[in-house]
C-alpha positions, 0 to 999 in steps of 0.5 A: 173186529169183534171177538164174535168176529173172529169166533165167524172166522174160525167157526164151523157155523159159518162158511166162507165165500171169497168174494170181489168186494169192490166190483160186486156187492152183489153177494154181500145183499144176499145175507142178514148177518154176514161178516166181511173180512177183506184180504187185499184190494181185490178180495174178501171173505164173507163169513156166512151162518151156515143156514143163510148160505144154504138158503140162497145157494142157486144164487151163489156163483161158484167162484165163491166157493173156496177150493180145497187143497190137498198135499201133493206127494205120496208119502238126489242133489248131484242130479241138478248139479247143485253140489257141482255148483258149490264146488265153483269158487265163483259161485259157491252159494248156499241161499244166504240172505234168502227166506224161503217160505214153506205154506203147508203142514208146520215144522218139527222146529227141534230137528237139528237140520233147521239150525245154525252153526250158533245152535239158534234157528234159522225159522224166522217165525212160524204163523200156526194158523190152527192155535188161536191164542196169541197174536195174529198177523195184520188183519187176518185176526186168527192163527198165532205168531211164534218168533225167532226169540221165542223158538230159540227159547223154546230150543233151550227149554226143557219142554219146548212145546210149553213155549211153542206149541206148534206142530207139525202132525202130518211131515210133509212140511218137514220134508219140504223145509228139510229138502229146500234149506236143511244142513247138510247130513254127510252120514246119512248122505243128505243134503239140504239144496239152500242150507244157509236160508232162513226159513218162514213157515206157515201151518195151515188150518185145516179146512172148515168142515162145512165146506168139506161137507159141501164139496163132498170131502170125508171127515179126516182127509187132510185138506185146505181151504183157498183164503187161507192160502192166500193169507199166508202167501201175503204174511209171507211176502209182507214180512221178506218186503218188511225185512228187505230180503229176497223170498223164495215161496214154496207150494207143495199143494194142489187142488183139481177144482176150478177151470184149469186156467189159473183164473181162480183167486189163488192164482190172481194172488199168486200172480201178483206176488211172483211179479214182485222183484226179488221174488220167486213162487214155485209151485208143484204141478201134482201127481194126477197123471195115471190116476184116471181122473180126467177125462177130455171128449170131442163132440161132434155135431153129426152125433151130437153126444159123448158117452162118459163112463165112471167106475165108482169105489166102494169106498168113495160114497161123497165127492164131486165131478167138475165138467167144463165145457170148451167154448163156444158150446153149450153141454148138457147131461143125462146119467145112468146108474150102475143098477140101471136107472136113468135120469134124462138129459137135464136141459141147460139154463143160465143157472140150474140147480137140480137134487136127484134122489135115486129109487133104486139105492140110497144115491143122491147127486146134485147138479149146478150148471153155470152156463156163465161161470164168473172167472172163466166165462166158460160154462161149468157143471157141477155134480156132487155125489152123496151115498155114491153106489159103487159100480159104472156110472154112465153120462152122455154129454150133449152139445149145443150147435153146429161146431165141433166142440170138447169138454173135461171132466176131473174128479178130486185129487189125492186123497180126496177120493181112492184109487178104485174111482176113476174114469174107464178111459181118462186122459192123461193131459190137462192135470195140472193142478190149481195154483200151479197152472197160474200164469207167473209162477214156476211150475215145477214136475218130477222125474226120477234121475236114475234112470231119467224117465218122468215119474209115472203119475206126475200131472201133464199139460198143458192149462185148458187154455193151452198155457205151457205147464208144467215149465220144469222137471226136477227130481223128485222120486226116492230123494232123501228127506227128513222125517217126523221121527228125525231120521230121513227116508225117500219121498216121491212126487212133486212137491218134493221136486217143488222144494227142490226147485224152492232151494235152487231159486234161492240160490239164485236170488242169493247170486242175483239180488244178495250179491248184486249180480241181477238186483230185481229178479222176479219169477219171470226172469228167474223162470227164463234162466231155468228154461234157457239152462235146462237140460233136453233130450234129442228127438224130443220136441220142447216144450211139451206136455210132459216135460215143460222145457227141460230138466233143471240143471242149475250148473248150466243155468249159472253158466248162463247166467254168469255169461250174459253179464261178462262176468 
């Protein structure tokens, strides 16, 4: 790869479209100067001039368009029973001989909870992928690698960051590191769930600006992009395979783009990494279940429309409604603006690409329907607002034929957008967030054990296809966690619980593949052990949308465990 190449890879002038090279060269005829990046044996990204991709949109499908990530946490151990379990001698475990990796914000690598007895890390290396000035991991060709020896040297200098210059500006990589493999800090009551783990930590590169302007994201949100992810899930599980060592991926991370059933690249790769032996991914399901962001409508055929009613912000002029419709109808919409204008029902097509510019303000939505749309095969419409007024917004969405059919609608999560944009009667259900309603991976909620109640904004599910999602609840709200400041403060949602649940996988992977008590586990299995373990309520029917299956009780589950093989 040239050095133009790579400038395609990072640059701004071009956007990216993650694409099926070997079935579909289709895509790749589309552009004159386009670069392609190949990933793995099913996906590449094409690196396209920015002018060249607007120029043949109608034609791009949507599946192509990278999906944006964002952080899901709003910025105590005895309630899995983990330190129970280390009080039993026939356990004893602390994730020796385990890596779990950590694909988010960076690390504060100086904190003290991130080394060993000896003073050395326990980071095996760190892929910054946001400095591009050193070696790159196989055939990605951006980012920098940082190795053991070298963050050891850096611990020992006097400027560490002169040796390694990475960061991690936002925390929330620290706290899932510190959460899932820190050292113990008695006096300040904190305890790391796999402290005897080493550690492989990926920074993310923040998404390319294009494609935040795309799909309607500010400026300064923090946000990634799908290809990237994927990157760092392949360095990651390549450099455990390269090492022999078991892996625990940890994704603290969620986007509510695609059709919620876990068919979007993401969750194709994160699917085959869970399926590996030795491996566990756990995934948190997000924090989108009181936000009102979802909206699920029944059509019926007698009436024929389901009127859809959006408050809109002052403060969110640019983002993105997805509708997806369940099969076998076909949906189509008209919209009325908060002053009062009305645009017909725009009638559904194979592809249909409309730009509606209103008179009355400065709003201008585009609309995409995919009758078709590639991975689901289920029909998508696309609407991206720019210059939003606020105020109701009303959509009636029509069907198509004579059987009762039902369609969902979600804005983006997190801080994608503010809280004072949501829909006038949301659904709770179906906010489980991509890559967590993949089919292999853990899906880990949040429930608070003081008191036992699952955390009010925790995602629900189940998938749009009925796939049970979330599997697990694990604690997740006020838990004591580091922070950038090297001091420790309480965090709240799921991807502190997703951490937590990254630690007690290790642990597992420790019992089962270190000490050769179930060699080969691999998510699926380490899955059905928390599931057969997991603590449930009477009177309450499992699984169900809130809880999955039960609360993690990782003493049970090694009970279990310990019986199944007459140990």
């Amino acid at each position: 790869m040239t050095s133009e190449d790579r400038k395609r890879i990072i640059g701004d002038e071009y956007f990216d479209l993650i694409i099926e090279y070997r079935s579909d060269p289709r895509i790749i005829e589309l552009f004159e100067s386009a670069t392609l990046h190949i990933m793995n044996e099913i996906y590449a990204v094409l690196h396209v001039p920015l002018e060249e991709f607007l120029a043949v949109l109608p034609r791009i499908r949507y599946a192509e368009i990278p999906l944006l990530f964002g952080l899901t946490d709003e910025v105590s151990l005895d309630a899995s029973r983990v330190l129970e379990l280390r009080r039993v001698a026939a356990f004893n475990l602390r994730g020796e001989g385990v890596i779990i990796a950590i694909i988010d914000t960076g690390i504060d690598y100086t904190n003290p909870i991130f080394r060993k007895p000896d003073g050395t890390s326990k980071i095996i290396s760190i892929w910054d992928q946001s400095i591009n000035t050193g070696p790159s991991p196989g055939d990605a060709n951006f980012g920098t690698i940082y190795t053991a020896e070298q963050i050891n040297q850096a611990l020992i200098a006097e400027d560490p960051l002169a040796i390694v210059p990475s960061i991690d500006e936002n925390g929330h990589g620290t706290m899932l590191a510190g959460i899932a493999a820190g050292n113990d800090v008695e006096a300040e009551d904190f305890y790391g769930v796999a402290p005897d783990s080493e550690l492989v930590i990926v920074k993310l590169r923040q998404a390319k600006q294009n494609v935040k302007n795309f799909l309607m994201v500010s400026d300064n949100t923090v946000c990634f992009q799908e290809n990237h992810i994927i990157w760092a899930m392949q360095y990651c599980n390549d450099l455990a395979r390269q090492l022999t060592r078991p892996l625990v991926i940890c994704l603290g991370l969620g986007s509510s783009q695609g059709g919620h059933t876990g068919r979007v690249p993401i969750s194709v790769i994160a699917n085959g990494i869970a399926d590996l032996p030795n491996t566990g991914v756990v995934i948190s399901a997000g924090n989108e279940g009181n936000l009102g962001r979802h909206y699920y409508g029944a059509i019926d055929p007698s009436i024929g429309s389901n009127t859809v009613e959006l408050n809109v912000g002052e403060n969110d002029s640019g983002f993105t409604i997805e509708l997806w419709g369940d099969p076998p109808g076909i949906y189509s919409i008209d919209i009325l603006s908060p002053a009062g204008e009305y645009i017909p029902r725009i009638s559904p097509a194979l592809s249909v690409s409309r730009v509606i510019s209103f008179i009355f303000d400065i709003t201008v939505v585009f609309i995409d329907y995919q009758i078709i749309e590639s991975q689901t095969g289920d029909q998508l419409i696309l609407i991206r607002f720019q210059n939003a007024s606020p105020g109701i917004w009303r959509f009636n969405v029509y069907g198509h034929g004579d059987l009762a059919t039902g369609f969902h609608m979600w804005l983006p999560m997190g801080d994608f957008i503010t809280r004072e944009t949501y829909f006038i009667q949301p659904n709770i259900y179906t906010t489980v967030l991509s890559p967590a309603t993949s089919l292999i991976p853990i899906t880990v909620t949040t429930y608070n054990p003081i008191n036992n109640n699952l955390y009010v904004n925790s995602s629900r599910g189940y998938t749009r296809d009925n796939v049970i999602k979330p599997e697990i609840a694990a604690p997740g709200v006020n838990y004591l966690a580091p922070t950038l400041s090297q001091t420790f403060e309480p965090f709240s949602g799921t991807s502190v619980s997703t951490a937590h649940t990254a630690g007690v996988v290790a642990l597992m992977l420790e019992w089962g593949t270190v000490r050769g008590n179930d060699p080969g586990m691999d998510t699926g299995v380490i899955k059905n052990h928390l599931i057969r373990g997991a603590r449930r309520r009477q009177n309450i029917v499992y699984p169900n949308r809130d809880w999955g299956y039960g609360i993690l009780d990782i003493l049970k589950v090694f009970e279990n465990m310990r019986a199944d093989i007459g140990l």
